[in-house]
C-alpha positions as a LaTeX table, in Angstrom:
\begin{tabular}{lrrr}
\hline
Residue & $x$ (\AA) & $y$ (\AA) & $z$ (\AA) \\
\hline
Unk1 & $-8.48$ & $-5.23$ & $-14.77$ \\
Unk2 & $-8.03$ & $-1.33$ & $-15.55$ \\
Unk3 & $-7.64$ & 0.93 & $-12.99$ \\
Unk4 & $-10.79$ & 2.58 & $-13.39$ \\
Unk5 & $-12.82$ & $-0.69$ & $-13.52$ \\
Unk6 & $-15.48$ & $-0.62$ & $-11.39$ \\
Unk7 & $-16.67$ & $-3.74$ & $-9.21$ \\
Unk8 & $-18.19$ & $-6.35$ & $-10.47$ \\
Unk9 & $-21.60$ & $-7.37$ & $-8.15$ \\
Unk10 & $-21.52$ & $-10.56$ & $-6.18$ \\
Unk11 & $-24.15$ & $-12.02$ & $-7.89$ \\
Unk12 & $-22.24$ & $-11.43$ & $-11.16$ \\
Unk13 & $-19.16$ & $-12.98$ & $-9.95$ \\
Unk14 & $-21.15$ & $-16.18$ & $-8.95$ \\
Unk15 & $-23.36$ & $-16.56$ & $-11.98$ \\
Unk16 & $-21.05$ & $-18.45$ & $-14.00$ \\
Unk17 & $-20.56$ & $-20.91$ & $-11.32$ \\
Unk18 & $-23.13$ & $-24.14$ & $-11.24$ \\
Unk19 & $-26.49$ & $-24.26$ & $-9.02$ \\
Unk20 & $-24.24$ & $-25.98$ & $-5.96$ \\
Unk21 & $-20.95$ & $-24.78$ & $-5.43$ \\
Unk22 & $-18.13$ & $-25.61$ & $-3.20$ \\
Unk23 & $-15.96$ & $-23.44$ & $-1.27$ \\
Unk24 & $-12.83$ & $-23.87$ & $-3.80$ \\
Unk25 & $-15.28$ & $-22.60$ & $-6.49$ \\
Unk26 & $-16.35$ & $-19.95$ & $-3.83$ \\
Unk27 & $-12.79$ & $-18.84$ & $-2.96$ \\
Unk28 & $-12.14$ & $-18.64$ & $-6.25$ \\
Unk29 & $-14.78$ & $-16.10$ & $-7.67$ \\
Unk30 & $-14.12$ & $-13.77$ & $-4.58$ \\
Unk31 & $-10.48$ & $-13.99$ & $-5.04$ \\
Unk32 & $-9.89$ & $-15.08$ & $-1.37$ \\
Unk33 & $-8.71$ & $-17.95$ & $-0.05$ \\
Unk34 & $-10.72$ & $-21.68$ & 1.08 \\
Unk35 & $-9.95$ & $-20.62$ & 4.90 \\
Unk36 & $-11.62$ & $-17.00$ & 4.33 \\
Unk37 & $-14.48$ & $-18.95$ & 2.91 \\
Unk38 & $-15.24$ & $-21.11$ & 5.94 \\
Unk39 & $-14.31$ & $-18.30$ & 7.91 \\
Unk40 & $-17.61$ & $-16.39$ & 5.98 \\
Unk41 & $-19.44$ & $-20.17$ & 6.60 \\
Unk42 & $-19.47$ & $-19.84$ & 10.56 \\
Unk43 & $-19.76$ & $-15.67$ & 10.84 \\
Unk44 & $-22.38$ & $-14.92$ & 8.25 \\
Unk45 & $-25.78$ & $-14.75$ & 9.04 \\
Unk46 & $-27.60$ & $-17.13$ & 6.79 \\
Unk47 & $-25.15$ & $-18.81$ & 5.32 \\
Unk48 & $-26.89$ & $-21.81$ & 3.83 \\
Unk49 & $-26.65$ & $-25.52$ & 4.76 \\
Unk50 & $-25.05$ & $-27.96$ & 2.54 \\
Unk51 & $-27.19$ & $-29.60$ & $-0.07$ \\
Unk52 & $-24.79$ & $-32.37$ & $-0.79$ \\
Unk53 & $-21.52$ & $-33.35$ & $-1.78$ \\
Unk54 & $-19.06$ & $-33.88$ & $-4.73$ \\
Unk55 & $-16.30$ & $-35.86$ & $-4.13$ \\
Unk56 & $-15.45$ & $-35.14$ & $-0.79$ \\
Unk57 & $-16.54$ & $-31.42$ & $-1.11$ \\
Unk58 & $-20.06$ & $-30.19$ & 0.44 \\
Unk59 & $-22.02$ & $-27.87$ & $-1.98$ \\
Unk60 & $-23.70$ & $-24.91$ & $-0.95$ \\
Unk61 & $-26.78$ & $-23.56$ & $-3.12$ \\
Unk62 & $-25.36$ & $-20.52$ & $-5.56$ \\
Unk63 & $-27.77$ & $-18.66$ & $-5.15$ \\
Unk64 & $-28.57$ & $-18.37$ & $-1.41$ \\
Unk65 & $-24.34$ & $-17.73$ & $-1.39$ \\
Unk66 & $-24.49$ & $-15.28$ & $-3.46$ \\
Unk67 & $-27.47$ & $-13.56$ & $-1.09$ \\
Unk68 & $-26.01$ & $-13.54$ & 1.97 \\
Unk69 & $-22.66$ & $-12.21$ & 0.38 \\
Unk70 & $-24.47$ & $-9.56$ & $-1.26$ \\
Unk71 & $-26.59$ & $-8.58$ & 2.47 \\
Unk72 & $-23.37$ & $-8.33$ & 3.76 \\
Unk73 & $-21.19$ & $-6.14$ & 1.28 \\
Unk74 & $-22.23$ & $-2.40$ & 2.71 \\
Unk75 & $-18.88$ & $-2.43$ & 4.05 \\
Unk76 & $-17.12$ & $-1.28$ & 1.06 \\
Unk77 & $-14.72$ & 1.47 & 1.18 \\
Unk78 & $-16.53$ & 5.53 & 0.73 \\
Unk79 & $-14.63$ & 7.14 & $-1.86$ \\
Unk80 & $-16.76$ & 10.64 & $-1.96$ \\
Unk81 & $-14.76$ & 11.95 & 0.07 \\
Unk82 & $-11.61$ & 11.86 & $-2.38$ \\
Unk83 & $-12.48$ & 14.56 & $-4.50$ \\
Unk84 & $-14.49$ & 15.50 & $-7.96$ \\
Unk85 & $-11.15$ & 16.01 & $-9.84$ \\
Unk86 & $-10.43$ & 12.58 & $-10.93$ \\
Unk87 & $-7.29$ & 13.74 & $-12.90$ \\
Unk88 & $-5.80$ & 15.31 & $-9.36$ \\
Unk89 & $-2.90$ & 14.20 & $-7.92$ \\
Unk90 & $-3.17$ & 13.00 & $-4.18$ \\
Unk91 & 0.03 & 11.81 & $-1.79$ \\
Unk92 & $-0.88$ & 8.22 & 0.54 \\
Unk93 & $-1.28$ & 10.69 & 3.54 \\
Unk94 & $-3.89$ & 12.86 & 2.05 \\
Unk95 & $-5.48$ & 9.49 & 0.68 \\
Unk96 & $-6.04$ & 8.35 & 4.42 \\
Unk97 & $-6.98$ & 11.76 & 5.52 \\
Unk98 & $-9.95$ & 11.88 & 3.03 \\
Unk99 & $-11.27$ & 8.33 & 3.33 \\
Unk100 & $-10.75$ & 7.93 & 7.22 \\
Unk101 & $-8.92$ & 5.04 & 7.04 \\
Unk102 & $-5.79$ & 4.56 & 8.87 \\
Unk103 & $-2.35$ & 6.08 & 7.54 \\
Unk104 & $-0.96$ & 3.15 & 8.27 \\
Unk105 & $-3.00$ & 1.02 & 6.27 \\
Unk106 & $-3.39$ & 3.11 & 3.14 \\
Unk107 & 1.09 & 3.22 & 3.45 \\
Unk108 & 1.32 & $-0.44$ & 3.35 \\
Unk109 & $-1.10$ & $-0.40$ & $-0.19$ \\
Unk110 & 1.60 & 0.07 & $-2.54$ \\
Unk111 & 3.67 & $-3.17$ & $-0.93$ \\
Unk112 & 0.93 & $-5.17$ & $-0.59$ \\
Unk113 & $-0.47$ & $-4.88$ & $-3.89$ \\
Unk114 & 2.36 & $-4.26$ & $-5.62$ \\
Unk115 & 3.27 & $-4.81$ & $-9.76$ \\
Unk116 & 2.77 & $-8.59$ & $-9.08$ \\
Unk117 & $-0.49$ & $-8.46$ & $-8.20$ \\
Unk118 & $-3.68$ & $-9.64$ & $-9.18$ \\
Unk119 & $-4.81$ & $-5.77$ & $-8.74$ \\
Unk120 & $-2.26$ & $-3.87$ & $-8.44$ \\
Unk121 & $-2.32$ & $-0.24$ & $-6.19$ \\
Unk122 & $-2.26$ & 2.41 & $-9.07$ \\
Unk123 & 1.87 & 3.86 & $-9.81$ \\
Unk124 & 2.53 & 6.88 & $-8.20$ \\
Unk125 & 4.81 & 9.93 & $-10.04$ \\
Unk126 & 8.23 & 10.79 & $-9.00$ \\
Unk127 & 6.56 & 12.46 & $-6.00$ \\
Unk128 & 4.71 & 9.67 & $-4.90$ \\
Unk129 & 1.11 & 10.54 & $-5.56$ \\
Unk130 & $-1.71$ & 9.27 & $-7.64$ \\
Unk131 & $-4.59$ & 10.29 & $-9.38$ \\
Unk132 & $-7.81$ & 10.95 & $-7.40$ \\
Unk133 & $-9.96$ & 8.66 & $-10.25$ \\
Unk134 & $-7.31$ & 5.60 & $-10.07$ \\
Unk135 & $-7.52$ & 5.03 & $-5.95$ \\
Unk136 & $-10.68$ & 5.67 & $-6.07$ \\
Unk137 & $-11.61$ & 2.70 & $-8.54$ \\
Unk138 & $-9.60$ & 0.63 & $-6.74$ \\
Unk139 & $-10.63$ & 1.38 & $-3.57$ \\
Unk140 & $-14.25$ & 0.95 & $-4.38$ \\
Unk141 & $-13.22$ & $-2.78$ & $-5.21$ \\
Unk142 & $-11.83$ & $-3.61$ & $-2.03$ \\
Unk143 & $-14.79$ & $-4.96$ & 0.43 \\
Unk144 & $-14.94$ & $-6.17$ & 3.93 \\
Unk145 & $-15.58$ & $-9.12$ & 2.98 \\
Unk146 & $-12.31$ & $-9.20$ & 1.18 \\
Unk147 & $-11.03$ & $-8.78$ & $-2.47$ \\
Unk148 & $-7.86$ & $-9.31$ & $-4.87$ \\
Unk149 & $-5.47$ & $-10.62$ & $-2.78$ \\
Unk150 & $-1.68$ & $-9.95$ & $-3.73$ \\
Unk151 & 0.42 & $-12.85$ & $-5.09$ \\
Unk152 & 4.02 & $-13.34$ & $-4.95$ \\
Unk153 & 6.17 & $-12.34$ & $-8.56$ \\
Unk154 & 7.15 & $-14.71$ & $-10.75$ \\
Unk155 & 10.72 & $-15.39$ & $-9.54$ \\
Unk156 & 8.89 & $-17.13$ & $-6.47$ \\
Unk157 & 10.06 & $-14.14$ & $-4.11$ \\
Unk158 & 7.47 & $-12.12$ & $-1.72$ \\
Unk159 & 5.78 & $-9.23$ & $-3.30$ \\
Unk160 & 7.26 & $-7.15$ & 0.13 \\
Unk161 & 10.34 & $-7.76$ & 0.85 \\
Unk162 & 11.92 & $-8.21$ & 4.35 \\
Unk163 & 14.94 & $-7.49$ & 6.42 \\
Unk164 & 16.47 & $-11.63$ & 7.51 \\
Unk165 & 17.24 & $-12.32$ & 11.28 \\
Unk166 & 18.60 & $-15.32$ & 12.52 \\
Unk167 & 16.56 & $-16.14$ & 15.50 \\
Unk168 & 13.56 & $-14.32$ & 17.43 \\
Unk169 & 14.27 & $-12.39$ & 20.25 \\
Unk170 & 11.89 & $-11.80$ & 23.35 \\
Unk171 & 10.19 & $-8.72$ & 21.63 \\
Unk172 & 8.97 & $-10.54$ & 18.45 \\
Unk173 & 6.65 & $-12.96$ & 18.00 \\
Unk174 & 5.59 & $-14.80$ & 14.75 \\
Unk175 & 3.19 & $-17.04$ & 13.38 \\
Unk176 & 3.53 & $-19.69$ & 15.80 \\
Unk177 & 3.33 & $-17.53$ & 18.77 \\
Unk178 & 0.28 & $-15.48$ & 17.42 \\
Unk179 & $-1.37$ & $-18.87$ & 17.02 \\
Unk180 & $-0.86$ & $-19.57$ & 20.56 \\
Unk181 & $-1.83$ & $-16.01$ & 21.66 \\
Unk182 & $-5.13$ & $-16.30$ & 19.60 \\
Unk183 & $-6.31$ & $-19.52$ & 19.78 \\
Unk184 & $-6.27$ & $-19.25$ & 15.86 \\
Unk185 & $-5.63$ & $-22.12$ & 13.31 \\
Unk186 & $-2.75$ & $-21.87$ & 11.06 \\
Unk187 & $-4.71$ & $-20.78$ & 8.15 \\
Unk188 & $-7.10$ & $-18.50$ & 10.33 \\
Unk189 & $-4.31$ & $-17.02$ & 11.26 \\
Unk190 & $-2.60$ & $-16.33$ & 8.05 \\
Unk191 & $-5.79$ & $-14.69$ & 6.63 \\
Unk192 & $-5.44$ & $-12.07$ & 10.09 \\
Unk193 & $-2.26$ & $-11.14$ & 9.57 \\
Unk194 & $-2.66$ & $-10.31$ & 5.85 \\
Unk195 & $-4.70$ & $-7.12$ & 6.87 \\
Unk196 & $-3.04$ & $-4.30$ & 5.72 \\
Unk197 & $-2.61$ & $-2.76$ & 9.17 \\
Unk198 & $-1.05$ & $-5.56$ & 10.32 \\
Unk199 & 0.99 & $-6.69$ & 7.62 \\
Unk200 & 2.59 & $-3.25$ & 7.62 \\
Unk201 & 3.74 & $-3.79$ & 11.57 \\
Unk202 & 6.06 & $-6.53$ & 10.37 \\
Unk203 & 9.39 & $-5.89$ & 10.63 \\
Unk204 & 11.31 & $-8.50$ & 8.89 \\
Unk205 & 11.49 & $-12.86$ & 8.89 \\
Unk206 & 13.38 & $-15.09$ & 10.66 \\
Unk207 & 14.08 & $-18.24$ & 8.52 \\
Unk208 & 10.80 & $-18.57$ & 6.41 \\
Unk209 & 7.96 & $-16.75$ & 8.72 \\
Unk210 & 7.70 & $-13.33$ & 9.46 \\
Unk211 & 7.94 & $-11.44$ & 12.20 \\
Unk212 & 6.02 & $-8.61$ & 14.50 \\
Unk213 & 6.94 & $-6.34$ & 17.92 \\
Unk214 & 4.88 & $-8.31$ & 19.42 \\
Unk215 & 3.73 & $-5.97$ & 22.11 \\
Unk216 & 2.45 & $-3.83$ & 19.47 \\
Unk217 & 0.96 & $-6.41$ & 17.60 \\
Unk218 & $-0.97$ & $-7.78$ & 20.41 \\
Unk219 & $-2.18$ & $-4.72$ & 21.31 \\
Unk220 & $-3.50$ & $-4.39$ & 18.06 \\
Unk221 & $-5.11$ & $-7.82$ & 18.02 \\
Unk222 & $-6.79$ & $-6.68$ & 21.59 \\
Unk223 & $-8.33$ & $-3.87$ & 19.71 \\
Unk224 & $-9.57$ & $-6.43$ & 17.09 \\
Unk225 & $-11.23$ & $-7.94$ & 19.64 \\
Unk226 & $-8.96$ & $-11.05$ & 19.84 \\
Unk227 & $-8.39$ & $-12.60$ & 23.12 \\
Unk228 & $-4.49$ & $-12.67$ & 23.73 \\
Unk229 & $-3.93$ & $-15.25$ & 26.19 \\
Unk230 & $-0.86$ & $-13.76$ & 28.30 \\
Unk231 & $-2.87$ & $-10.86$ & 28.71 \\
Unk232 & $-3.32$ & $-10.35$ & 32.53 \\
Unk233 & $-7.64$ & $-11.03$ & 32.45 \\
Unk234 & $-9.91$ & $-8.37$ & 33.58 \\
Unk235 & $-12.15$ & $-8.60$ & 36.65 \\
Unk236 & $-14.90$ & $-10.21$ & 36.67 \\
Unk237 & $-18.12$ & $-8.08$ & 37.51 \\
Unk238 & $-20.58$ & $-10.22$ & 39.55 \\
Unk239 & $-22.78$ & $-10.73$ & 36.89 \\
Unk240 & $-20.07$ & $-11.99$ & 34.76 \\
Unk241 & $-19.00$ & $-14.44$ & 37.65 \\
Unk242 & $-22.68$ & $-15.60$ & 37.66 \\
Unk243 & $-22.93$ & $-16.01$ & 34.05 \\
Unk244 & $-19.94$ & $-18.35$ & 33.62 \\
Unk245 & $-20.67$ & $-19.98$ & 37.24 \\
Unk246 & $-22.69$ & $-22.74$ & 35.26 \\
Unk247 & $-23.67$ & $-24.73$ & 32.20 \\
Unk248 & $-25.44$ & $-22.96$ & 29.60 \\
Unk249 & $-28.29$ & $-23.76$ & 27.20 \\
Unk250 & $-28.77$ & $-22.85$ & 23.76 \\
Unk251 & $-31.62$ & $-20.82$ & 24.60 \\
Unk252 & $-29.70$ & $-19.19$ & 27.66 \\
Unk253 & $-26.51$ & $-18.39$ & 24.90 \\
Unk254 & $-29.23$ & $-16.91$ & 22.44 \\
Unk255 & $-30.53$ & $-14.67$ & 24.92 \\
Unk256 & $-26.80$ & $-13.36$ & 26.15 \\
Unk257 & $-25.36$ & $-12.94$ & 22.53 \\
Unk258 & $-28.78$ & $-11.12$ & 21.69 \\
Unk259 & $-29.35$ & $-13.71$ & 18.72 \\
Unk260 & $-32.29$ & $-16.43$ & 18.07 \\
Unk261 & $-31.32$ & $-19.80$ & 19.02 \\
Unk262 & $-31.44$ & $-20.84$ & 14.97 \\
Unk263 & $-27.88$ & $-18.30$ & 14.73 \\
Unk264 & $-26.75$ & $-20.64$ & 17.75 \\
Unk265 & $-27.15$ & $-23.59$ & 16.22 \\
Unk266 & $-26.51$ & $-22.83$ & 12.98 \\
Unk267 & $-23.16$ & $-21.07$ & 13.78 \\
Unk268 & $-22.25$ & $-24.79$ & 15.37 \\
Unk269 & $-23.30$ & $-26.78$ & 12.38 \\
Unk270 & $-21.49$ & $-24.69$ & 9.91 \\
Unk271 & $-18.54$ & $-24.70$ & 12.16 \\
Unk272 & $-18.37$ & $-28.87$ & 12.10 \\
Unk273 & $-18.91$ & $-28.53$ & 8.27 \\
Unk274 & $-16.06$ & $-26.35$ & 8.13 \\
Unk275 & $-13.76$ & $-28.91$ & 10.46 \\
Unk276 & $-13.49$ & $-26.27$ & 13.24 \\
Unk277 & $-13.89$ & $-27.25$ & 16.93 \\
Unk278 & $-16.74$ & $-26.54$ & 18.28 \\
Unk279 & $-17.74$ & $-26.67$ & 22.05 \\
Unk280 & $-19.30$ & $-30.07$ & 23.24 \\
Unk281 & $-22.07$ & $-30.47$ & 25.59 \\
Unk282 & $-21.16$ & $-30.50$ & 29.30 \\
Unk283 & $-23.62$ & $-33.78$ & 29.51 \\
Unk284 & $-24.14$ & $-35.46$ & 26.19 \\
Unk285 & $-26.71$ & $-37.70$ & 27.73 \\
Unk286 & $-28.95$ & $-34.61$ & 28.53 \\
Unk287 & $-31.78$ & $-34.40$ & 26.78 \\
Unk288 & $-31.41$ & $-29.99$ & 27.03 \\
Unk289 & $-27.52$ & $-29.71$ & 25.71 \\
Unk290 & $-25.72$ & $-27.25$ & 27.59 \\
Unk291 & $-22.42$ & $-25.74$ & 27.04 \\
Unk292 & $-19.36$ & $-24.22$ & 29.24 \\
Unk293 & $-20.37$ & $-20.78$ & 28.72 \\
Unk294 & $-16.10$ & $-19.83$ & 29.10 \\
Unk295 & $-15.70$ & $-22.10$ & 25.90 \\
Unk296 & $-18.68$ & $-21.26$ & 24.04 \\
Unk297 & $-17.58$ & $-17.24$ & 24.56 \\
Unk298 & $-14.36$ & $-17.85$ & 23.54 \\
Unk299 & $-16.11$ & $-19.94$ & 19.76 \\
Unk300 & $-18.26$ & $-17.01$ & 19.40 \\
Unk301 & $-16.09$ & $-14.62$ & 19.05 \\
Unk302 & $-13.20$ & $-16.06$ & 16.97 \\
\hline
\end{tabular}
């Protein structure tokens, strides 16, 4: 792919696929990975149901996929503001200053997507900067629903290399703890942590997994929205006492999430196709299911 190359539209990236496509196939023309995928299956609106299997893999209809990921791609990157010059020469400060996104992000770029990559950050000169036309074009093919991701060189060694402890102290945490923190799956978590933002707070491995600060890190994932467990909770308004004081129904969880009670259910199915856990009813011999309202918050929002 050139460095000027512009995107290529979802529906173009699915077309050569077949009429039912799994989420390999998926994950594949996106250039994420199977848990990203599954992670789009339970957060997207519309996603579509199954239509059947093969093998062991459900198939999704191509081109109601290739719909809802096209509805939902307005979050790529704005590039006017980088300049009209595409031959001038910017430094990664001046990059984040004119497209708003964080310094620390835009920093990490040149790691992340390094010469190994499937898309590599455009060189800088001896100076460190880059032409305008370059980031731009590969900016405008990064998405929020996720793009190139980087891949390790050919000797079989990271694309960013670390600094090596030998064991984790107190103020580091790593995969294993973040799991914990988050309530996160191993591969849900992996996918987190290779944001940029985040994967530039790492400050070296122990053994074979990486490592954070982690009070920095979980203040980070707090402003992500994730729930951090050894957070000390917040009070509880009275309302919010009420609310979680009983059972919920679907209808009840439709009306507090602002949502129809199709996004309710459908979020669970897809969620059970995708082998997550899901919240159970409190009385599966009711004929109205209702849920724990705690659990069902804490499903909605991973």
């Amino acid at each position: 792919m050139s460095a000027e190359t512009p995107p290529a539209p979802t529906t173009a990236r699915l077309d050569g696929l077949p009429d039912e496509i799994t989420a390999q196939e998926i994950a594949g023309a996106r250039g994420v990975s199977v848990a990203t995928v599954r992670n789009w299956m339970m957060k997207l609106p519309g996603w579509p149901d199954s239509v059947g299997k093969r093998g062991k893999a459900l198939l999704y209809p191509n081109t109601a996929v290739a719909q809802v990921l096209a509805d939902n791609e307005a979050g790529r990157i704005d590039t006017s503001g980088l300049g009209d010059d595409p031959a001038e020469l910017v430094t990664l400060p001046t990059i984040a200053e004119r497209t708003g996104l964080p310094q620390g992000t835009v920093s990490a770029y040149p790691a992340l997507y390094g010469p190994a990559s499937n898309d590599p950050f455009p060189a800088g000169d001896s100076l460190g900067r880059r032409r305008v036309g370059d980031v731009a074009a590969w900016l405008s093919r990064r998405t929020t629903l996720g793009g190139i991701r980087p891949v390790a060189a050919a000797t079989g060694k990271s694309a960013t290399p670390a600094a090596s402890k030998t064991k984790i102290t107190e103020g580091d945490i790593d995969i294993n703890g973040i799991q914990e923190e988050t309530g996160l799956g191993r591969e849900a978590a992996k996918s987190l942590l290779r944001r940029p933002e985040l994967a530039a707070m790492s400050t070296g491995k122990v053994g074979r997994n990486r490592i954070w600060p982690r009070a920095a890190l979980l203040a980070e994932l707090k402003k992500l929205g994730y729930n951090v467990r050894s957070e000390k909770p917040a009070r509880l308004t009275a309302a919010e006492r009420a609310w979680l004081s009983e059972p919920r129904s679907a209808s009840e969880l439709a009306e507090h999430y602002s949502v129809t009670i199709g996004a309710i259910t459908h979020r669970l199915q897809r969620a059970r196709e995708a082998g997550a856990q899901v919240p159970e009813s409190v009385d599966p011999t009711a004929t109205v299911k209702k849920y724990d309202p705690a659990e069902f918050d804490g499903f909605w929002k991973r």
